[in-house]
C-alpha positions in Angstrom: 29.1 -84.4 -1.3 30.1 -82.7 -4.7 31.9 -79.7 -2.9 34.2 -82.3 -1.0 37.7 -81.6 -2.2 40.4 -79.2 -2.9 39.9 -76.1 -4.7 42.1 -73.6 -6.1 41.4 -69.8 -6.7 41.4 -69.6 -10.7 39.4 -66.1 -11.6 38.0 -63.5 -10.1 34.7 -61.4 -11.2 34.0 -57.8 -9.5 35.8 -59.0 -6.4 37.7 -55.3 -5.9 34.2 -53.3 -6.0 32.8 -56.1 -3.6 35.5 -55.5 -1.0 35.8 -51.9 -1.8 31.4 -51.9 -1.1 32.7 -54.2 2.2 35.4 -50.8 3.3 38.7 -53.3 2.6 41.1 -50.3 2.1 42.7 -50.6 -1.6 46.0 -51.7 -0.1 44.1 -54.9 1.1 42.1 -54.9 -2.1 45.0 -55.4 -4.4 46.4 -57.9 -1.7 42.8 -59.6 -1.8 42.3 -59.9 -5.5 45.7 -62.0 -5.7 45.8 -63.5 -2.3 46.0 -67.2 -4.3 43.0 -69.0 -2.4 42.5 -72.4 -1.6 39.9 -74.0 0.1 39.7 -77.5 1.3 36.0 -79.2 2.0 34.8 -82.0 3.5 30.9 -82.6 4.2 29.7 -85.2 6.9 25.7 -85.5 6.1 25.2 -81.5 7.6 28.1 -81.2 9.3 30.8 -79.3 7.1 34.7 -78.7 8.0 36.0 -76.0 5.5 40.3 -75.0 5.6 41.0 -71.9 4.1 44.9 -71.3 3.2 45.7 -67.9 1.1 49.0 -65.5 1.4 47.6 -64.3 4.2 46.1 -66.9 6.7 45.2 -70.3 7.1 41.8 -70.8 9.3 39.9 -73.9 9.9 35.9 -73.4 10.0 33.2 -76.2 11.0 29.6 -75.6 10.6 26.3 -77.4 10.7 23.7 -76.3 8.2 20.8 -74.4 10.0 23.4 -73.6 12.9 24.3 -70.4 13.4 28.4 -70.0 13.9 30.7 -67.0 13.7 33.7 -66.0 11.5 35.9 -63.7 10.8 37.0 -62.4 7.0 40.8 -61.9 6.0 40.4 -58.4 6.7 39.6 -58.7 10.3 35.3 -58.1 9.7 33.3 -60.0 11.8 30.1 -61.8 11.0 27.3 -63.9 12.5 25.1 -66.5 10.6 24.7 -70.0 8.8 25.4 -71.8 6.0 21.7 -74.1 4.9 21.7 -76.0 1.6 19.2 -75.0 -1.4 18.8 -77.7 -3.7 22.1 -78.4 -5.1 24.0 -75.5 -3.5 24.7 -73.6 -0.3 23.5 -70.6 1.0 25.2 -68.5 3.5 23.4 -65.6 5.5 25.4 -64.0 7.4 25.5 -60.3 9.2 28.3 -58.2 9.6 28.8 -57.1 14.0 29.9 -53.7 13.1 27.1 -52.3 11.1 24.3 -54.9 11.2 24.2 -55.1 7.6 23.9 -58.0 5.6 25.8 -60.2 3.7 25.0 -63.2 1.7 27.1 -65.7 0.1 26.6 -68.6 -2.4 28.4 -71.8 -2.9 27.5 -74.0 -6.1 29.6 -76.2 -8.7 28.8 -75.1 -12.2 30.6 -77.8 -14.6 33.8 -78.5 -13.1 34.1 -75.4 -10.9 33.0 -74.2 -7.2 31.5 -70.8 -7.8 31.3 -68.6 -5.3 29.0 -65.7 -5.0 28.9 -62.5 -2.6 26.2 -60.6 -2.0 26.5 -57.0 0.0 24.9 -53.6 0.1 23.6 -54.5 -3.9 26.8 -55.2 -5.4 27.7 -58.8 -6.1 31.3 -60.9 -6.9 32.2 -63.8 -7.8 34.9 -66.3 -7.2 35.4 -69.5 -9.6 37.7 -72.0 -7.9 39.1 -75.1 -9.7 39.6 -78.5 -8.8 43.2 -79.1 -7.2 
């Protein structure tokens, strides 16, 4: 239950080449890099409700881990997969409808900070969130 709470986008690392690897025009890169994040959890034993707000949306997302579910990024990409937890933090596979390719994402707390890590097509970002 350590990722239940509110957390605020604080820093960004290789986000822009991440979306620019995903084919987010620059326009929406720029927009993505600032887009002023937060992200609201709450976990029920595997049953996880996740609320999203940035400049640009606000989107409620419920998943069970194991169960696959489908989502849609801020840029309008679709994907298809699951969220399972590993150890102490959560793993997200996940492939994209367009192009079949895949994408993998990382959810951990390292100190006081949710961490999150994208994986796609080799090159890998990371988001650090704090508690708000």
């Amino acid at each position: 239950m350590a990722f239940n709470g509110t957390w605020k986008a604080d820093r960004n690392e290789n986000y822009e080449k991440f979306m620019e690897a995903m084919g987010v025009n620059v326009m929406k890169r720029k927009l993505g890099a600032h887009d002023n994040l937060k992200i609201t959890i709450q976990q029920d034993g595997n049953k996880f409700t996740v609320k999203e707000s940035s400049n640009f949306r606000t989107i409620d997302i419920e998943f069970t881990l194991g169960v696959n579910f489908e989502y849609s990024l801020a840029d309008g990409t679709e994907l298809s997969g699951s969220w399972n937890m590993e150890g102490n933090k959560l793993v997200g596979s996940f492939t994209r409808k367009d192009n079949g390719k895949a994408l993998a994402a990382y959810r951990e707390i390292v100190g006081d900070e949710l961490v999150q890590t994208y994986v796609y097509e080799g090159v890998e970002a990371k988001r650090f969130f704090k508690r708000g």
